[in-house]
C-alpha positions in Angstrom: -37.1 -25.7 5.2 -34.5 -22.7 6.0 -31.5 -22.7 3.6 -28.2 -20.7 4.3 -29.1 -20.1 7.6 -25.2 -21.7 8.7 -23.6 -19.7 5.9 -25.5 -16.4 7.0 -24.3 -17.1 10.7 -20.9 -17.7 9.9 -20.9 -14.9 7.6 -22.0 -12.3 10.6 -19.6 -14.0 12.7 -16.4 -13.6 10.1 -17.5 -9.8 9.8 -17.7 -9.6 13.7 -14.7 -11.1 14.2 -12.8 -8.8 11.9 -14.3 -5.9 13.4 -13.1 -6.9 16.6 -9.6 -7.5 15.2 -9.6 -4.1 14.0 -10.4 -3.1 17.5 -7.9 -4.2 19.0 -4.7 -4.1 16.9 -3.0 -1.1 18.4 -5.6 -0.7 20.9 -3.8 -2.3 24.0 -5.4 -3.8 26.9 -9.1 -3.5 26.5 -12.2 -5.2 28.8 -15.4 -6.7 27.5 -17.0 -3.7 28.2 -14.3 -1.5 26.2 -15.1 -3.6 22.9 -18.7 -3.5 23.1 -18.5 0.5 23.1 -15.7 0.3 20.5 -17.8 -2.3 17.7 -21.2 -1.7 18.8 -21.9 -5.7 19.6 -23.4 -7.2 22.7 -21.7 -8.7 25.5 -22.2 -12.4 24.7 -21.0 -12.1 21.0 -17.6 -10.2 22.6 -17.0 -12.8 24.5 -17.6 -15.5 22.5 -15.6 -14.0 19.9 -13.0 -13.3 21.8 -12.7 -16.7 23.4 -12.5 -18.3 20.0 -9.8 -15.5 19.2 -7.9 -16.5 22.2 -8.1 -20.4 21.3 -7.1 -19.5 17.7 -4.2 -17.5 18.8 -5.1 -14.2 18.2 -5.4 -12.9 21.6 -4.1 -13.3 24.8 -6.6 -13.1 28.0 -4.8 -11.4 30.7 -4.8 -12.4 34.2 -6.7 -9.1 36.4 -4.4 -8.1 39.1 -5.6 -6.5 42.5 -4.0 -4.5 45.6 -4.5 -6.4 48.7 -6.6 -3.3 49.8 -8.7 -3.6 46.3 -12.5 -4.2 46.6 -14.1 -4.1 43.6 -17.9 -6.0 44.0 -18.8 -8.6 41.2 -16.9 -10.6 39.1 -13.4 -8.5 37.9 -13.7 -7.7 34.4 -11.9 -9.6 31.3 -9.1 -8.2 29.8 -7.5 -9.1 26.1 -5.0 -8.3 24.1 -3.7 -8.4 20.5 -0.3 -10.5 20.2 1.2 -8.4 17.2 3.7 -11.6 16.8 1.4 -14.1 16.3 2.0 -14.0 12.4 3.8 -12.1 10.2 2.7 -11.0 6.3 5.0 -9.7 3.6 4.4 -6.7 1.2 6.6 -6.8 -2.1 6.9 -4.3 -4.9 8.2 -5.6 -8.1 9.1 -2.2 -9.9 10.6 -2.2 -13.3 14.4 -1.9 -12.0 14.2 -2.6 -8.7 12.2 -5.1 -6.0 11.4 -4.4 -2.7 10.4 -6.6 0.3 9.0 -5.8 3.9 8.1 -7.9 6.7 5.8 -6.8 9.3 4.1 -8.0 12.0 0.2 -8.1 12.9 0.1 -4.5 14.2 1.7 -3.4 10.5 4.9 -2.5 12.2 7.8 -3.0 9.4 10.1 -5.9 11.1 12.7 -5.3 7.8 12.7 -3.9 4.3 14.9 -5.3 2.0 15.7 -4.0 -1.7 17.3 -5.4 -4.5 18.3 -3.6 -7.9 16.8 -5.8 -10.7 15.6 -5.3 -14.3 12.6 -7.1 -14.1 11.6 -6.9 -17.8 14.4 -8.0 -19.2 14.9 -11.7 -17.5 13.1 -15.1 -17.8 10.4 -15.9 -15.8 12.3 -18.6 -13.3 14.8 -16.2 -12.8 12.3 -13.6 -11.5 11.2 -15.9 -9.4 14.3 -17.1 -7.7 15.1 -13.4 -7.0 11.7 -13.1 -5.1 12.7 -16.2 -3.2 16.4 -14.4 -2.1 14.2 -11.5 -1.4 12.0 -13.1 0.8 14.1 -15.0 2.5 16.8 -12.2 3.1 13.6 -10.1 4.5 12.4 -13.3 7.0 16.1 -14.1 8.4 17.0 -10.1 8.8 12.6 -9.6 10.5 13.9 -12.5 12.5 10.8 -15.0 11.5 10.0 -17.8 10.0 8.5 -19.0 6.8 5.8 -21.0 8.8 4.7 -18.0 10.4 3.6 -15.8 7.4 -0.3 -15.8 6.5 -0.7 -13.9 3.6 1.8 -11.8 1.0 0.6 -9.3 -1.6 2.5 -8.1 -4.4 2.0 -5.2 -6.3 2.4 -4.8 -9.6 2.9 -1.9 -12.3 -0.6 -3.5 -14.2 -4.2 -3.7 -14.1 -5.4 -6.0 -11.8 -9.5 -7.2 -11.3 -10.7 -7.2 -7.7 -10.4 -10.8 -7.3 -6.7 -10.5 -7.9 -6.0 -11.4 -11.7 -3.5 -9.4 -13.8 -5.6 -7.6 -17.3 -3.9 -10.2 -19.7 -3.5 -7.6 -22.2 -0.8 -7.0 -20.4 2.6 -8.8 -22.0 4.6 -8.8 -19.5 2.6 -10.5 -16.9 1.8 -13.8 -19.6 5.0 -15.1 -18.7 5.3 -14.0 -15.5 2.2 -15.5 -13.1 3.3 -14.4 -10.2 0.6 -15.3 -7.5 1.0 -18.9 -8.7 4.9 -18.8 -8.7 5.4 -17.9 -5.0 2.1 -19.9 -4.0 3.5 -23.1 -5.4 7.4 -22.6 -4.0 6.4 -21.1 -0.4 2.5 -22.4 -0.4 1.8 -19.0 1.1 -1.4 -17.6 0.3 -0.7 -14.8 -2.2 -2.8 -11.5 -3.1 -1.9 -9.6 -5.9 -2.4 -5.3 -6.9 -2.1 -2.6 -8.8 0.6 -0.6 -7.4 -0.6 2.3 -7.6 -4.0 1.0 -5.5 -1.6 -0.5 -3.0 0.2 3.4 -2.7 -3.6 4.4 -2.3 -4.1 1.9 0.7 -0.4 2.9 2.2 -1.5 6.8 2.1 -4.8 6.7 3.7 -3.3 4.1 6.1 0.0 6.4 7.5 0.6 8.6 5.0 -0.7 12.3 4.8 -4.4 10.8 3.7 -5.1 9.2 6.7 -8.9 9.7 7.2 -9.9 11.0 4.0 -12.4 9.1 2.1 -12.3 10.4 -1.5 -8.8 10.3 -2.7 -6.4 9.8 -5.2 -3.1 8.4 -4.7 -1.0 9.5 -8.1 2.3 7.4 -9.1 4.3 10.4 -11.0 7.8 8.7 -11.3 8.7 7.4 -14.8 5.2 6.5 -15.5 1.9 8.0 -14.1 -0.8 5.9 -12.4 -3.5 6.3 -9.8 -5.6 4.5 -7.1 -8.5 6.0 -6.6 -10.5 5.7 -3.2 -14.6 6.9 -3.2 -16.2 6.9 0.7 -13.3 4.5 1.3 -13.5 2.0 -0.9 -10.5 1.1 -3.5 -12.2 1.3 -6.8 -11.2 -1.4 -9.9 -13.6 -1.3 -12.4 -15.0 -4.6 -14.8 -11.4 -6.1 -15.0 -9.2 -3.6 -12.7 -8.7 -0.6 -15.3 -10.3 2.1 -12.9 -7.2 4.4 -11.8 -5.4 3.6 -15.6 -5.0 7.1 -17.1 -4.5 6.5 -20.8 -6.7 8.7 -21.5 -5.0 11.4 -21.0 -3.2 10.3 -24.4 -6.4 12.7 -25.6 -6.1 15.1 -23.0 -4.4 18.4 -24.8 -1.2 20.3 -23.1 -0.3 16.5 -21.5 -0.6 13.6 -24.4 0.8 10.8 -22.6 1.1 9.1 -19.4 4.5 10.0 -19.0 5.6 11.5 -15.4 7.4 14.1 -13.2 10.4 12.3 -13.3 10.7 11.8 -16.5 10.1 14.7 -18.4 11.9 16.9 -15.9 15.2 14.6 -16.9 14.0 15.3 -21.1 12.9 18.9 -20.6 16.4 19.8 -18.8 18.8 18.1 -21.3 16.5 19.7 -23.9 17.7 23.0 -22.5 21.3 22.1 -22.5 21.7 20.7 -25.9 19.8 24.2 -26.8 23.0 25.8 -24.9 21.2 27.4 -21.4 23.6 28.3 -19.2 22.7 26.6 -16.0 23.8 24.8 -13.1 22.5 21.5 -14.7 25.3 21.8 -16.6 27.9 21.3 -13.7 25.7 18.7 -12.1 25.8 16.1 -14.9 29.3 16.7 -15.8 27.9 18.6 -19.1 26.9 15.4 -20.4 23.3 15.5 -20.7 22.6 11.9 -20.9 23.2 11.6 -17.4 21.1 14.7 -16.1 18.4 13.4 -13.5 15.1 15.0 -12.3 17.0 14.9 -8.8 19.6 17.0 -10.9 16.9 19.8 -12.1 15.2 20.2 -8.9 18.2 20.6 -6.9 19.4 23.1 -9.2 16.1 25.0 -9.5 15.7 24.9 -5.6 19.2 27.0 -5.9 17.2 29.5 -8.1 18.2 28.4 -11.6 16.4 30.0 -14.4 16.6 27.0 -17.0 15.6 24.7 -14.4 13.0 26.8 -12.8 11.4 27.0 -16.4 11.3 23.1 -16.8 9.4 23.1 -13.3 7.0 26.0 -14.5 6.4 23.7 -17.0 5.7 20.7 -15.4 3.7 22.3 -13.3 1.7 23.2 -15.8 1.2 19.8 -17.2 0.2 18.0 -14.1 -1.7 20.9 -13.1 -4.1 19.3 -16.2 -3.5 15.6 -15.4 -5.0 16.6 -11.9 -7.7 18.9 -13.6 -9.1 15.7 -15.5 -8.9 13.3 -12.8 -10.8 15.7 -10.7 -13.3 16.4 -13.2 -14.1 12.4 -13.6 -14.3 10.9 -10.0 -14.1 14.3 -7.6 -12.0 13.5 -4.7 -11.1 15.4 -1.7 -7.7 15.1 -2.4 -5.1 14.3 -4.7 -1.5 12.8 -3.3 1.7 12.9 -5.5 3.7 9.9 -4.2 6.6 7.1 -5.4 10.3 8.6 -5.6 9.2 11.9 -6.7 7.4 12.9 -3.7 10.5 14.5 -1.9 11.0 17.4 -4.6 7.5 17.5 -6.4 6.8 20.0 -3.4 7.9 22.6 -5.0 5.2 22.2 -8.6 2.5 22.1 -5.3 1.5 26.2 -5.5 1.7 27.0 -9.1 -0.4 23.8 -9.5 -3.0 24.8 -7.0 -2.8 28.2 -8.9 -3.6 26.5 -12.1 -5.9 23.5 -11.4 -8.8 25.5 -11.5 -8.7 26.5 -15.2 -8.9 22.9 -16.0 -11.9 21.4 -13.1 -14.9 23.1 -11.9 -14.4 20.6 -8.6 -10.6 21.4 -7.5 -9.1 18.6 -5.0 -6.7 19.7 -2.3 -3.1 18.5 -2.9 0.2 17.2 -1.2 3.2 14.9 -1.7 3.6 12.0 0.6 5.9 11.3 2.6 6.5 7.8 2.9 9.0 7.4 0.3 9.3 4.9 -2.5 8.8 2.2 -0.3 4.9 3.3 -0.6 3.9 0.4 -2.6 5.0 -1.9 -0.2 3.7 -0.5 3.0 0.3 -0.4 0.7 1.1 -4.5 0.1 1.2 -4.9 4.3 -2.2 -3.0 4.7 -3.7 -5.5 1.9 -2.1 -8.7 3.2 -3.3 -7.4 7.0 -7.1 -6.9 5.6 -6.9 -10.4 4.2 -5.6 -11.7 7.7 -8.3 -9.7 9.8 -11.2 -10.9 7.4 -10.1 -14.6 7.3 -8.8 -14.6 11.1 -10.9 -17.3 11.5 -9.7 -19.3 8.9 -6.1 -18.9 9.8 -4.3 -20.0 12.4 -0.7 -17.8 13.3 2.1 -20.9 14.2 2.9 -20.6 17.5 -1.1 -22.0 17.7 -0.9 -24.4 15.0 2.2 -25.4 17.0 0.3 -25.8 20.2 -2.7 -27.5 18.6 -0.5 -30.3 17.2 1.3 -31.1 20.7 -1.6 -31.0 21.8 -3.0 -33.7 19.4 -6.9 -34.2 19.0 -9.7 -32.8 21.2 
């Protein structure tokens, strides 16, 4: 008797299927012939694919067009396409004082980003939630969409989350606060959630400055530091989604914390104006140094302050050794300093380069990215996309549901 025969064949044809999607999002027009050299299947499992692509909405077959003079012997050759609105998905980043929404269509092309300023730790759960739902529904009415027509969101989150998408309940915060189940249950969208800083990692290899690197980490350096960590490709989690968490570097000398760029360049500058430095921080906070920003010290050493140049020296030094021990664990190509610090932590790139070496016998490359703090959420599009091309046969995008229901039962 042969057992999981059916499962096995559906299983071959779900991973065909998304390998044909991948294909041919952002690919154009494209023949039969064109998608057998670009996946490495046969004729017949192209066609069929596509043909159940087409029926599911997916793809459009487009009608082959000839001159009046054209001769062309046999039958003319099939031609599909990818309809980048048949769906849309949703990427959200639910920082600690801010949250941020995009909507994007199939190809990944942002339709609108919306961001609202919001103390997330500080309110009860229901009231987070409602803010995600004015979120969401600001981002759907300014994309131009519907509700109906989104197939998968992912959020990310500043916690450790397992691969099958479950937040490391040592984490307090997130007790209260289940927020796959929340926007499930109001929206009954199907709802992936991440760590954030995996989510940057997916954003960076995806459009950023990693795209086509394999072995990679993606660091966080704002307030806080965090990583996602990539090995031939693959987003790494660990047993419950700790892989990428740097608290050891609580141990690591010279650093002791998991503090970031941001803020310790804010402490170390008002350190050196209570101590009485003359330096153009001083004008730029209004010589209160409560208010002194990182912003603040790296526009003022970019204008060749001393003080300020010193805190930078410093932090150079300081992630020069967060680097060095990342390195020396997992040993990537390259290491990417991303969030809202990416614009100015530019400047820490050579004397860290200079530096890393004293600390790792296996030195990465380094760079800032440059996609901005809306990182995480790109990073939430690519996840939500992934889902959609690895379940495409499972889902249908509205307009088709639409159409299947006029057309009522086969």
């Amino acid at each position: 008797m042969q057992t999981g025969t059916a499962p096995s064949t559906q299983l071959v044809r779900r991973v065909n299927a998304t390998a044909m999607l991948k294909a041919m999002r952002g690919g154009g027009i494209l023949t039969g012939t064109e998608l057998m050299a670009a996946t490495g299947l046969s004729r017949a499992t192209v066609i069929s694919i596509c043909d159940e692509l087409v029926r599911l909405g997916w793809l459009q077959e487009l009608e082959n067009q000839r001159g009046a003079g054209d001769y062309v012997k046999g039958r003319p050759a099939r031609r599909f396409a990818f309809d980048d609105s048949a769906a849309s998905v949703i990427g959200i980043d639910i920082g600690a004082t801010k949250i941020t929404a995009i909507v994007a269509d199939m190809a990944g092309t942002p339709l609108s980003r919306v961001t609202t300023p919001f103390r997330t730790y500080n309110v009860p759960a229901n009231e987070r939630a409602d803010v995600l739902d004015r979120i969401a529904a600001d981002a759907l009415e300014k994309a131009g969409v519907t509700a109906d027509s989104v197939l998968a969101v992912s959020v990310g989150v500043a916690a450790p989350v397992s691969r099958e998408g479950e937040v490391l309940r040592a984490q307090e915060f997130w007790k209260s606060f289940d927020v796959r189940r929340i926007v499930s249950e109001r929206h009954g969208w199907h709802v992936l959630l991440e760590n954030d800083a995996n989510l940057a990692a997916l954003a960076e290899r995806w459009q950023g400055t990693a795209q086509g690197v394999d072995n990679l980490v993606v660091m966080l350096a704002g307030d806080r530091l965090g990583s996602g960590i990539l090995e031939s490709g693959r987003l790494l989690h660990g047993h419950v989604g700790g892989f990428g968490e740097l608290g050891f570097l609580d141990t690591v000398d010279g650093v002791g914390d998991t503090y970031g760029i941001a803020h310790y360049a804010a402490l170390w500058g008002r350190e050196a104006l209570v101590a009485g430095a003359e330096t153009k921080m001083r004008a730029l906070c209004g010589d209160d140094p409560q208010t002194l920003t990182a912003e603040m010290v790296f526009r003022a050493a970019a204008d060749g302050d001393e003080a300020a140049g010193g805190v930078l020296d410093r932090m150079a030094h300081r992630m020069a050794r967060v680097v060095g021990s990342i390195s020396t664990l997992v040993n990537p190509e390259l290491v990417v300093i991303a969030g809202a610090v990416a614009a100015s932590a530019g400047s820490l790139i050579p004397a860290m380069e200079q530096q890393i070496p004293d600390f790792t016998f296996t030195p990465p490359r380094l760079a800032t990215s440059t996609l901005g703090d809306g990182i995480v959420s790109l990073g939430a599009i690519r996840h939500a996309l992934d889902y959609v091309e690895e379940h495409a046969l499972d889902l249908y995008p509205a307009s088709a549901s639409h159409q299947m229901a006029a057309a009522g039962p086969a």
